[in-house]
ZAMIDO-174941 format. One line per field, with one value per atom (N, C-alpha, C, O): atom name; y, z, x. Coordinates in steps of 0.02 Angstrom, whole numbers, plus 50000, padded with zeros to 5 digits. Example, Ala and Ser with C-alpha at 12.3 -4.5 7.8 and 13.67 -1.06 7.14 Angstrom:
% residues 2
a: [N CA C O N CA C O]
yy: [49716 49775 49835 49834 49888 49947 50002 50057]
zz: [50390 50390 50390 50423 50354 50357 50394 50402]
xx: [50660 50615 50660 50712 50642 50684 50645 50670]
END
This chain:
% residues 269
a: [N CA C O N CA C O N CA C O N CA C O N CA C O N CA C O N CA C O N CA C O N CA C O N CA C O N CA C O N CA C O N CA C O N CA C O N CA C O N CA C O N CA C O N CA C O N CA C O N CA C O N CA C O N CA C O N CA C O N CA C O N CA C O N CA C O N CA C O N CA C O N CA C O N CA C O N CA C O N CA C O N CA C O N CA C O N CA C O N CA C O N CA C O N CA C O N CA C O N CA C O N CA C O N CA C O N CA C O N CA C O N CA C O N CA C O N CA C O N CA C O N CA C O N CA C O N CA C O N CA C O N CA C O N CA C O N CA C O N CA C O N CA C O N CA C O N CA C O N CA C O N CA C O N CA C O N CA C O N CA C O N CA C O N CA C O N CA C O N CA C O N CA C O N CA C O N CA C O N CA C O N CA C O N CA C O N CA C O N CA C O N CA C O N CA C O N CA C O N CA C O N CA C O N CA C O N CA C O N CA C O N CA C O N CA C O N CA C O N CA C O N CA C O N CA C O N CA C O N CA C O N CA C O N CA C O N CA C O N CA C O N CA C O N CA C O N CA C O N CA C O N CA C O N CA C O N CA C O N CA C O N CA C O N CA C O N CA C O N CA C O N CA C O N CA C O N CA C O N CA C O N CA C O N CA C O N CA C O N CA C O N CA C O N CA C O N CA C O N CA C O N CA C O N CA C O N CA C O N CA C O N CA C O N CA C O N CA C O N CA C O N CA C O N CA C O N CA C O N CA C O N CA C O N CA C O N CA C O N CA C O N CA C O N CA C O N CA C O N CA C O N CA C O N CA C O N CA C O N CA C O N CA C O N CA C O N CA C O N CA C O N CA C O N CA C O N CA C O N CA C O N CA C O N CA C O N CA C O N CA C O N CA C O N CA C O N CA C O N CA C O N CA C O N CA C O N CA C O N CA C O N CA C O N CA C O N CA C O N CA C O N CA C O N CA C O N CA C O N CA C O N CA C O N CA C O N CA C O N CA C O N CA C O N CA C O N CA C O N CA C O N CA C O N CA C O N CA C O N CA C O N CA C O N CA C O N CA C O N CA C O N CA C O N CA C O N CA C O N CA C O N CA C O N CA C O N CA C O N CA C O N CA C O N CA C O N CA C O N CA C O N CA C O N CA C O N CA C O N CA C O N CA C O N CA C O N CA C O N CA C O N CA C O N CA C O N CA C O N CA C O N CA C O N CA C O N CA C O N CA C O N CA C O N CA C O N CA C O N CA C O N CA C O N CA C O N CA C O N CA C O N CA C O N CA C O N CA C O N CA C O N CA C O N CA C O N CA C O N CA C O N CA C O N CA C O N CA C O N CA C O N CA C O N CA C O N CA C O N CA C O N CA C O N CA C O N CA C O N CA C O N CA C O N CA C O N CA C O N CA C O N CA C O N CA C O N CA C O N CA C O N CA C O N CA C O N CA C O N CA C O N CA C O N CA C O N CA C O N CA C O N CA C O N CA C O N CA C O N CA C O N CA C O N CA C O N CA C O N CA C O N CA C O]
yy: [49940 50000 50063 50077 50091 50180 50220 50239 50226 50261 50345 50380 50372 50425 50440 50490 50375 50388 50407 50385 50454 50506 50532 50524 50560 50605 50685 50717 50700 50784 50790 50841 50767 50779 50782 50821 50736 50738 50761 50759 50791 50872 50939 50987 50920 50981 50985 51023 50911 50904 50925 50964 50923 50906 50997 51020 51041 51095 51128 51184 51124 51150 51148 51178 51096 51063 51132 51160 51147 51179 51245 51296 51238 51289 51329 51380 51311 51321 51377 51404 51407 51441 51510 51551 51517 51588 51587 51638 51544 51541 51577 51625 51536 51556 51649 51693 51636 51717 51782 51828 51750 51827 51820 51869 51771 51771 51801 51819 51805 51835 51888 51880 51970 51989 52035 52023 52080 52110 52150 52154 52188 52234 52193 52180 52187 52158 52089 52075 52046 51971 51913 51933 51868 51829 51808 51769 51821 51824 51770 51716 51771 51723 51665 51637 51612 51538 51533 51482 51555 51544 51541 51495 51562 51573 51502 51467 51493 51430 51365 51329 51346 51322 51306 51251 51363 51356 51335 51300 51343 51329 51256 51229 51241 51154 51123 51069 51124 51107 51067 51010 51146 51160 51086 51052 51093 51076 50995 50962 50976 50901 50905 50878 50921 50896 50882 50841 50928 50944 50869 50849 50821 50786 50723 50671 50739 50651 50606 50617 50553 50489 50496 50456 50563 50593 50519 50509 50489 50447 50402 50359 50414 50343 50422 50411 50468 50501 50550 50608 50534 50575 50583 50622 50528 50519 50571 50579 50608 50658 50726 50771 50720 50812 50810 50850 50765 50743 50802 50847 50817 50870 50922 50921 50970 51047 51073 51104 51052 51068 51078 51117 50993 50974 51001 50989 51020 51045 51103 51116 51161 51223 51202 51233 51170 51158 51148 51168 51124 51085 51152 51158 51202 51272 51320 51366 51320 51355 51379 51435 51319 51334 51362 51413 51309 51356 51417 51441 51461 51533 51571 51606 51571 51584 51594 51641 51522 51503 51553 51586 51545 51596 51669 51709 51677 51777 51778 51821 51737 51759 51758 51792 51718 51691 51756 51789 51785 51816 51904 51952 51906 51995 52016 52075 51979 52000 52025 52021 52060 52082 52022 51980 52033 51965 51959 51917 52013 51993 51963 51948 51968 51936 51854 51820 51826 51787 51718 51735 51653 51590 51575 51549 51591 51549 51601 51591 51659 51723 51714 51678 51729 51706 51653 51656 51618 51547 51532 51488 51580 51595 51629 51603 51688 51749 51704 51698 51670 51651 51584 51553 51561 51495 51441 51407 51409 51379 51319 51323 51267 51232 51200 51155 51205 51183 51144 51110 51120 51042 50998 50939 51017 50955 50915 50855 50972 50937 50887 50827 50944 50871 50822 50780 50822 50748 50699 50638 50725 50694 50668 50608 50707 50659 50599 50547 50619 50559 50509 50458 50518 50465 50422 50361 50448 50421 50347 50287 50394 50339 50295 50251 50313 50243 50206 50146 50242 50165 50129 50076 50168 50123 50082 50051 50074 50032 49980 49923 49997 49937 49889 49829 49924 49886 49857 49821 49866 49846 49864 49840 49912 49940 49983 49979 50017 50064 50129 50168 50137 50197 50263 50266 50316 50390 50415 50413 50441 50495 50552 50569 50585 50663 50695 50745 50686 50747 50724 50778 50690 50670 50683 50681 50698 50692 50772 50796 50816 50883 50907 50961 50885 50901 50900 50949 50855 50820 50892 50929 50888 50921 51019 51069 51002 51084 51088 51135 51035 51040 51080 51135 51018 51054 51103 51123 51125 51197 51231 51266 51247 51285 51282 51326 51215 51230 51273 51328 51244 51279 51354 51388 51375 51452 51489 51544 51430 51492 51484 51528 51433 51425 51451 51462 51466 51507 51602 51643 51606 51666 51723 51782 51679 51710 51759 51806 51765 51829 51802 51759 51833 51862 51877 51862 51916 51942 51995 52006 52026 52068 52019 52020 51981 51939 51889 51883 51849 51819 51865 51852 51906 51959 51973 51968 51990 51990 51923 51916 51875 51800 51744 51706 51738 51695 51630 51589 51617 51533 51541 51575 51485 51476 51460 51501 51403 51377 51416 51398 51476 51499 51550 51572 51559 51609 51545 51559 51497 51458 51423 51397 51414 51370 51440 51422 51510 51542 51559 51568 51557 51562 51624 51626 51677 51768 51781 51753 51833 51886 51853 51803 51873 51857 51916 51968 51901 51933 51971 51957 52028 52049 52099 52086 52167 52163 52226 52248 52265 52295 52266 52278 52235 52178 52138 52121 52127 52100 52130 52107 52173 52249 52238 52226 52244 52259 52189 52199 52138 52075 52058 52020 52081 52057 52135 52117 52203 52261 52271 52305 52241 52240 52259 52216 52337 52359 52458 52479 52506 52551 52588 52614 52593 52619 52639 52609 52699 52700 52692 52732 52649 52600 52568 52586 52521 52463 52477 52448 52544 52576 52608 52622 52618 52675 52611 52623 52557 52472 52463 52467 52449 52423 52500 52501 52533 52592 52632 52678 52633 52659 52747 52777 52771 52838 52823 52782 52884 52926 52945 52959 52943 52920 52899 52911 52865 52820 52825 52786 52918 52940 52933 52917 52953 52956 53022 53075 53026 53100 53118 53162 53101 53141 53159 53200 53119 53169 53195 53238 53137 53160 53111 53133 53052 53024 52995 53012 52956 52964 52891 52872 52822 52773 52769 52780 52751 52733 52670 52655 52633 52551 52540 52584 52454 52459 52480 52490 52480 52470 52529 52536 52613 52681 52682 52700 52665 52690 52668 52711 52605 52576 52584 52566 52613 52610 52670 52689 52712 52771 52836 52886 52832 52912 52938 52907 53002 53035 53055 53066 53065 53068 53031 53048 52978 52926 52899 52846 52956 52946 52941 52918 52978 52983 52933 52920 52899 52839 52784 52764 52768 52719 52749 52729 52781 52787 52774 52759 52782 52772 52687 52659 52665 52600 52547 52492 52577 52572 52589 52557 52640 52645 52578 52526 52587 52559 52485 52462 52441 52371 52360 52304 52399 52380 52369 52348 52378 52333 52395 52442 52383 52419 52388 52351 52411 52419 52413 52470 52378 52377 52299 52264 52295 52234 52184 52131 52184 52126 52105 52057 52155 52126 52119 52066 52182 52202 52185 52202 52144 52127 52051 52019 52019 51930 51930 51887 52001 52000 52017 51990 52046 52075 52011 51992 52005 51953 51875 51831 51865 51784 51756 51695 51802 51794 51795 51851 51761 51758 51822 51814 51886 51933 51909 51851 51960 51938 52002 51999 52034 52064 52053 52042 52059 52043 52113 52130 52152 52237 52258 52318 52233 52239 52239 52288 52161 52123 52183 52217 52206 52244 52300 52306 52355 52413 52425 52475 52342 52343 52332 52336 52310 52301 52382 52409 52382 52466 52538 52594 52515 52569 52532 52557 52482 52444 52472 52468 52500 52485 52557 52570 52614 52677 52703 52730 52706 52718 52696 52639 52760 52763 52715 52737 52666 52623 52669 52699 52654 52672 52756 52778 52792 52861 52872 52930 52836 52852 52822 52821 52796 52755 52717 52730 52655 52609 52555 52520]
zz: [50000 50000 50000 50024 49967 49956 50019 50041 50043 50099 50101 50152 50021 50019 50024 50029 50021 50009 50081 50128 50089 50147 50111 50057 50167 50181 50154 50137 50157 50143 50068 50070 50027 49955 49975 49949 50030 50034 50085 50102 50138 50151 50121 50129 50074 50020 50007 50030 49941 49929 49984 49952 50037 50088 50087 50069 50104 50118 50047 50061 49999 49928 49920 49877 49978 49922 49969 49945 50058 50065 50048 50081 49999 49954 49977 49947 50031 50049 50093 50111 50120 50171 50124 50139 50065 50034 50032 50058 50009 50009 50082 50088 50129 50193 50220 50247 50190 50203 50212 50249 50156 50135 50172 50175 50207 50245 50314 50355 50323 50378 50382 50402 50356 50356 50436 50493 50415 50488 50528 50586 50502 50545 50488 50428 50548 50544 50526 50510 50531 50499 50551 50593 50552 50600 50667 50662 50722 50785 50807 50786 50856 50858 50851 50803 50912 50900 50827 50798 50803 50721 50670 50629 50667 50650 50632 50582 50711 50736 50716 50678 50723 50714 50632 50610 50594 50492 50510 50463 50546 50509 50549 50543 50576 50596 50550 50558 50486 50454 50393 50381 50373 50332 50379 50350 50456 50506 50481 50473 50473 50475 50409 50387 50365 50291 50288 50255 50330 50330 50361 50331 50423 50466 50443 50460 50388 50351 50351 50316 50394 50385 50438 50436 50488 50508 50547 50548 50568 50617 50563 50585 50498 50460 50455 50471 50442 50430 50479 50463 50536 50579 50601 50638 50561 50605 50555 50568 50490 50442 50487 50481 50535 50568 50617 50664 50615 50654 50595 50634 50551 50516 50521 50520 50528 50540 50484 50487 50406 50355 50349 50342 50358 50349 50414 50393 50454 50509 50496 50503 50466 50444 50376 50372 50346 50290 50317 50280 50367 50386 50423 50437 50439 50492 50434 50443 50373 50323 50331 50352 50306 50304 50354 50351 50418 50481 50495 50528 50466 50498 50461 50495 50389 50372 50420 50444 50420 50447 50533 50548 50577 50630 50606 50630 50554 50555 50541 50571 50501 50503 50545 50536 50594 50664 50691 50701 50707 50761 50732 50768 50632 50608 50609 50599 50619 50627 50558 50509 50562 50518 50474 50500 50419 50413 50409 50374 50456 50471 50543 50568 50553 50643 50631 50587 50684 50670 50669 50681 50662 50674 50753 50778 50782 50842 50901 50958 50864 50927 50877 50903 50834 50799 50817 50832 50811 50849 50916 50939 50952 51027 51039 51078 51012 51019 50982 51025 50920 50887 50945 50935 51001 51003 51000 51031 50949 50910 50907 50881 50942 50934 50891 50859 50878 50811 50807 50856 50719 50728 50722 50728 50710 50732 50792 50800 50844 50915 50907 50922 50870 50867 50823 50826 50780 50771 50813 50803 50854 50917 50945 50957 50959 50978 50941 50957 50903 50832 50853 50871 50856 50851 50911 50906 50957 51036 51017 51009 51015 51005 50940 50924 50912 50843 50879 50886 50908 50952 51002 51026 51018 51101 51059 51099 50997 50997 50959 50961 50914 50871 50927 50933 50958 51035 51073 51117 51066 51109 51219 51268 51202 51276 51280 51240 51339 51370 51341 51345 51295 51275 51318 51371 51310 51344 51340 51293 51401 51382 51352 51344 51333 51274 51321 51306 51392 51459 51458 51449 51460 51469 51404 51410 51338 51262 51265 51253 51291 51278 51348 51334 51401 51462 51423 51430 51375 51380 51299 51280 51279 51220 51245 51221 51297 51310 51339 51322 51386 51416 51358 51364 51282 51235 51200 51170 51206 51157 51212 51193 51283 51293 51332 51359 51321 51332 51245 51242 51189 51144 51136 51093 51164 51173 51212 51200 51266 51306 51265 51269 51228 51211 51142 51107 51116 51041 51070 51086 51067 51095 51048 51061 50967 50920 50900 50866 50907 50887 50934 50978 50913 50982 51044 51097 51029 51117 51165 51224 51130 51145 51183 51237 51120 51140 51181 51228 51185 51270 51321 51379 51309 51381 51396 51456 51361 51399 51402 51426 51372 51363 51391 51349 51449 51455 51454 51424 51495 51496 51459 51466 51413 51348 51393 51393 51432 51455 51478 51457 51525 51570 51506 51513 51435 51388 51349 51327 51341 51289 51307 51264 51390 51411 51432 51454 51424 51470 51419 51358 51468 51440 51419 51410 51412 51421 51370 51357 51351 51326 51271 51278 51181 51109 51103 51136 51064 51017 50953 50935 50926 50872 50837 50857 50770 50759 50778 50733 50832 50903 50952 50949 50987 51027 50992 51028 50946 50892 50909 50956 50884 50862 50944 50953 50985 51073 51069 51070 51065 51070 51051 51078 50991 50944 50934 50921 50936 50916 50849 50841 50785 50731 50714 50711 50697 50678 50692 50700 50694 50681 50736 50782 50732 50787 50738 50688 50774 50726 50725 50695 50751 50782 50707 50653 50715 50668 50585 50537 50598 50506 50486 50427 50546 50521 50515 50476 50529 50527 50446 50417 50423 50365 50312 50251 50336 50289 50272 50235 50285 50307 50321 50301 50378 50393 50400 50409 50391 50392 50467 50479 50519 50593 50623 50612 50665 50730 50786 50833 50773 50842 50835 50784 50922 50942 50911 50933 50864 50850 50886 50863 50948 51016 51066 51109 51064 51109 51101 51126 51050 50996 51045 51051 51080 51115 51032 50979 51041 50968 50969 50930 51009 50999 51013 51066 50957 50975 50936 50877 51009 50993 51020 51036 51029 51073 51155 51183 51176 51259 51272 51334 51228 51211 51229 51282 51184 51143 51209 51234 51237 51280 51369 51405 51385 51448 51467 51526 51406 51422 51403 51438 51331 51315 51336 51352 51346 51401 51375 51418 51311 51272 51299 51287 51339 51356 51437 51460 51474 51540 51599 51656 51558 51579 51597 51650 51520 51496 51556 51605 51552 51597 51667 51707 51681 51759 51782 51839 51720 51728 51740 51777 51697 51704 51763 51777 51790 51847 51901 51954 51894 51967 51948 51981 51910 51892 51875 51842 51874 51879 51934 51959 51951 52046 52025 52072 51971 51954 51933 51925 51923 51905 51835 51833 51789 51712 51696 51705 51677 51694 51615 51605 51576 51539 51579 51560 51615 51666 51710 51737 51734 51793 51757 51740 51749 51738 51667 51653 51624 51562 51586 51581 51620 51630 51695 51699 51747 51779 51749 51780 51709 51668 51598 51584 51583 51523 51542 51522 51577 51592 51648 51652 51703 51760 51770 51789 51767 51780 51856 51911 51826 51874 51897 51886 51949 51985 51932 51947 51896 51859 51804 51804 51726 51677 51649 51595 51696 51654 51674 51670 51687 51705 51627 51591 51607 51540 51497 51473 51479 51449 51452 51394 51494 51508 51473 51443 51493 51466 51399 51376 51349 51312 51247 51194 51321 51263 51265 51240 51298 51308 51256 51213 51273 51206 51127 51077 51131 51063 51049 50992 51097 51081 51082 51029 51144 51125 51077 51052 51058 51023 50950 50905 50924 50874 50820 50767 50870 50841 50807 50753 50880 50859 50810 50803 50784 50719 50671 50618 50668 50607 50560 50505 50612 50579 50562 50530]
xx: [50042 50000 50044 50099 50002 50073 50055 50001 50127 50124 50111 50112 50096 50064 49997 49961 49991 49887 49873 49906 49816 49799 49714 49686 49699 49649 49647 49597 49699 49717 49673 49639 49667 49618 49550 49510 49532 49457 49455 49396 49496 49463 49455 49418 49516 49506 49434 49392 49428 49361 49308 49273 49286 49242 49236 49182 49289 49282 49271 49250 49274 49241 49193 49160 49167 49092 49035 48986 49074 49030 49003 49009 48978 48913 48871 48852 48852 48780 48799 48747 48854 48874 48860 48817 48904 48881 48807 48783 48763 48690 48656 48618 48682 48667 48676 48643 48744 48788 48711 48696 48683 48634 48587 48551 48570 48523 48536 48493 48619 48642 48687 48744 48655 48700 48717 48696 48754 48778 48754 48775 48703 48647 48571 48563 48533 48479 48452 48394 48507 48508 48478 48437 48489 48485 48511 48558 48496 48517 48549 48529 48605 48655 48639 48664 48576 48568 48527 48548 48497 48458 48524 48519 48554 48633 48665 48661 48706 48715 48662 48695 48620 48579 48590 48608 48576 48575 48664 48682 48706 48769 48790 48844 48755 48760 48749 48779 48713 48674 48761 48781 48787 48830 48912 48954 48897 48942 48943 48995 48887 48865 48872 48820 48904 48917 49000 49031 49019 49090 49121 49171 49094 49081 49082 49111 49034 49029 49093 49142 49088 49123 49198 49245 49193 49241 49300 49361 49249 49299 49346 49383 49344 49377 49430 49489 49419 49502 49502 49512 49492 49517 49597 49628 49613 49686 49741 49800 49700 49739 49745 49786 49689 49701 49758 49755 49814 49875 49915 49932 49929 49955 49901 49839 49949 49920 49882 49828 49930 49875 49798 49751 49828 49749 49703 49646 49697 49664 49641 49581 49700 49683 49629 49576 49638 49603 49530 49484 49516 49446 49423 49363 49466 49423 49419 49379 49451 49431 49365 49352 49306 49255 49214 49179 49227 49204 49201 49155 49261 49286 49234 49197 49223 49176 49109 49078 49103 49023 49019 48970 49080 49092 49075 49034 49117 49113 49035 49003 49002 48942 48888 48837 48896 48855 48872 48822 48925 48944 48956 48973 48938 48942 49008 49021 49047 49125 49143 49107 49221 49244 49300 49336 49295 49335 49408 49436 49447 49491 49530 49584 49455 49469 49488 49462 49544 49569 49530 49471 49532 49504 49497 49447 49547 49525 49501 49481 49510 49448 49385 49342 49373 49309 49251 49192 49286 49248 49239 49203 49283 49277 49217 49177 49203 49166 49107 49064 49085 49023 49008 48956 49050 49028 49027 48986 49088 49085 49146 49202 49118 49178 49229 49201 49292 49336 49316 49302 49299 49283 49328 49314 49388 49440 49438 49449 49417 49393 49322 49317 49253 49235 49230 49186 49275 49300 49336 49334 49366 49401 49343 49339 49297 49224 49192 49164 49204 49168 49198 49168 49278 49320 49311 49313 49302 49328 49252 49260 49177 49138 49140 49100 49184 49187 49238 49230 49300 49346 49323 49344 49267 49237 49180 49144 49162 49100 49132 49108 49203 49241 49257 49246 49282 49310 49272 49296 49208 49159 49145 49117 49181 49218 49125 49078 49129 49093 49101 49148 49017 49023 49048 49016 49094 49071 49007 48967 49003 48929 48952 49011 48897 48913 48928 48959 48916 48944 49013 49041 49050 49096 49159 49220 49116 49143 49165 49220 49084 49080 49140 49166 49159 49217 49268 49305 49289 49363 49359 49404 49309 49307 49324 49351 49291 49308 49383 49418 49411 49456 49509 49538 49510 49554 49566 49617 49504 49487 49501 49548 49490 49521 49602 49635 49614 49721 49724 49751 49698 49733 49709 49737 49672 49636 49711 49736 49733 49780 49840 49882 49850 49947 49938 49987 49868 49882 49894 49851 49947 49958 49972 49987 49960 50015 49947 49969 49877 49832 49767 49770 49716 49667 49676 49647 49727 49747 49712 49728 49661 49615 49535 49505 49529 49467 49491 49452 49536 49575 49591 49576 49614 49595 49535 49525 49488 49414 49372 49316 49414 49371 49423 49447 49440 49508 49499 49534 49442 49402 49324 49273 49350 49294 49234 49188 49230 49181 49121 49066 49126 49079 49029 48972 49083 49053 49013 48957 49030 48999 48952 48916 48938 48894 48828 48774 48842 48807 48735 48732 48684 48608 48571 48510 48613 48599 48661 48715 48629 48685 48696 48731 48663 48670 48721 48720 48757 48817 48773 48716 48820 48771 48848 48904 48831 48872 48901 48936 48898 48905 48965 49025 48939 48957 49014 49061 49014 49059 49114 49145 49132 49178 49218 49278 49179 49202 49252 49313 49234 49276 49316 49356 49319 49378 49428 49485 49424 49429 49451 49501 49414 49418 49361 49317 49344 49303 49311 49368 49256 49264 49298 49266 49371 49417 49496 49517 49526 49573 49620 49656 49641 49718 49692 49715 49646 49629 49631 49656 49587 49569 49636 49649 49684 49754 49787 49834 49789 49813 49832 49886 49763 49746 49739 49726 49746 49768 49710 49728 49638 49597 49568 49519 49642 49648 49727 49773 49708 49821 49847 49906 49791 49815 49776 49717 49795 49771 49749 49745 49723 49705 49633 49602 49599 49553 49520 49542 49473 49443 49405 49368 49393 49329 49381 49367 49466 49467 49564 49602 49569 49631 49674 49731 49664 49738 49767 49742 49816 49843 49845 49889 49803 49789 49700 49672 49673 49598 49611 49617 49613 49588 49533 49494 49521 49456 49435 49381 49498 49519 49524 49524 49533 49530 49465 49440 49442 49348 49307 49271 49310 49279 49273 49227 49328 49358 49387 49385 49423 49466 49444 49449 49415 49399 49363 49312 49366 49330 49273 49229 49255 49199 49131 49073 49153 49094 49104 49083 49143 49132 49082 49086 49027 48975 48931 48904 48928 48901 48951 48920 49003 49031 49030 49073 48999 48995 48929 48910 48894 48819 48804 48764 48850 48848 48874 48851 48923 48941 48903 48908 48863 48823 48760 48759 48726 48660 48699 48653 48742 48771 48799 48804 48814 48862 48938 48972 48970 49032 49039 49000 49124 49165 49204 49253 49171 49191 49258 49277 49309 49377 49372 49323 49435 49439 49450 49425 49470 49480 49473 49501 49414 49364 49295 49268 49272 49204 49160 49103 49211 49149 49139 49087 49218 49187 49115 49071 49123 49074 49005 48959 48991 48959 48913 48856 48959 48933 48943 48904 48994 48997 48967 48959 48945 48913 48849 48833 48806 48725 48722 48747 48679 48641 48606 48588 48579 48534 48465 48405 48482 48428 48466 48527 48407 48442 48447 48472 48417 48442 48511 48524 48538 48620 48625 48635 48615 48664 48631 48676 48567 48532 48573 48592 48605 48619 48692 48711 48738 48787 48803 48860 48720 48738 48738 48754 48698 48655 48723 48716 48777 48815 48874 48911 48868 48913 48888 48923 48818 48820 48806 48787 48813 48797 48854 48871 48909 48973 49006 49008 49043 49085 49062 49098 49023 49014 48961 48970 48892 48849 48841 48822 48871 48872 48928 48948 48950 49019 48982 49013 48928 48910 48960 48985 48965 48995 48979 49019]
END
């Protein structure tokens, strides 16, 4: 048998075939489209095509290629769940939409195709979906090489991916990832000819500027601070804020409405 023959062609194949994602695209676009789980939901659909027959070549996502090859399509299917910009990276994307790599679950596929060849004791899906989160998030902390913005306000996947409140939109988007209307980002990609803040001229407006620092919207964050009890900060006050079940849901409401009036909305972006 030729020790070249592999899998890597028919993920190629597998990730070409999915079609249906531009189809989908228009059904979701970035202001006024479909709300995060309806989203999710149409791109499971696209997930379970990608999936077919996973446990017979799972053992190809052992090369990195082929792995990147199989999130191709996903990243797609993420920016659009979640309104992102499409240069936000793969593995904050899929953080922020939700969305677990499916290389991981193919690692699921796999585990129950060796336990039933074997005839051993199935895992339960509680036990598939633990071991499944355990990995997605070691590789959330050791990919250090981009989303360093959306891992600082998102450090453990779990408490954001399991939580029952608080839809993403394309507002909220922008805050997580800081790829969107700010001018660190647009003076980045060449956009504007500087990188300052135009409300109050510091000469970095990123997202952690716009959100937390310019004085343009102090008002607004103090308001939010009295009327939430918390103190607004990247690294206290959004995991308290968004990852923490309130005891009122007009907290999550208040924080979301200052998210989307600062600095975003009033620039029309």
């Amino acid at each position: 048998m030729c020790r070249k023959l592999g899998f890597g062609k028919h993920l190629e194949c597998a990730a070409a075939k999915a079609t249906t994602i531009a189809s989908l695209s228009r059904l979701m676009p970035n202001i006024g489209g479909l709300r995060q789980k309806k989203g999710q939901l149409l791109m499971s659909v696209e997930q379970s095509q990608l999936l077919y027959a996973s446990p017979i070549w799972a053992s190809a996502l052992d090369f990195e290629v082929n792995k990147q090859e199989l999130l191709k399509p996903q990243r797609l299917m993420a920016k659009r769940v979640a309104c992102a910009y499409t240069t936000v990276s793969t593995n904050a994307i899929l953080v922020v939409a939700g969305m677990l790599p499916l290389h991981i679950m193919v690692s699921e596929r796999k585990a129950v195709y060796v336990a039933k060849k074997a005839g051993s004791t199935l895992p339960t899906k509680r036990e598939l979906r633990e071991d499944s989160m355990n990995k997605w998030q070691s590789e959330w902390v050791q990919n250090t090489g981009t989303g360093g913005w959306t891992r600082r306000l998102i450090p453990d996947v779990r408490p954001w991916v399991s939580r029952s409140f608080g839809t993403i939109n394309y507002h909220i988007t922008q805050f997580l990832t800081a790829h969107g209307c700010f001018g660190e980002y647009l003076w980045r990609f060449k956009k504007r000819d500087v990188s300052e803040c135009h409300d109050c001229l510091d000469p970095t407006d990123d997202a952690e500027h716009a959100f937390f620092e310019c004085d343009q919207w102090w008002r607004l964050r103090r308001e939010l601070e009295v009327k939430t009890g918390k103190e607004f900060t990247p690294d206290i006050g959004v995991r308290r804020t968004f990852l923490l079940r309130v005891h009122s849901k007009n907290r999550l409401n208040i924080s979301v409405c200052y998210l989307a009036s600062s600095h975003i909305t009033i620039r029309l972006c």
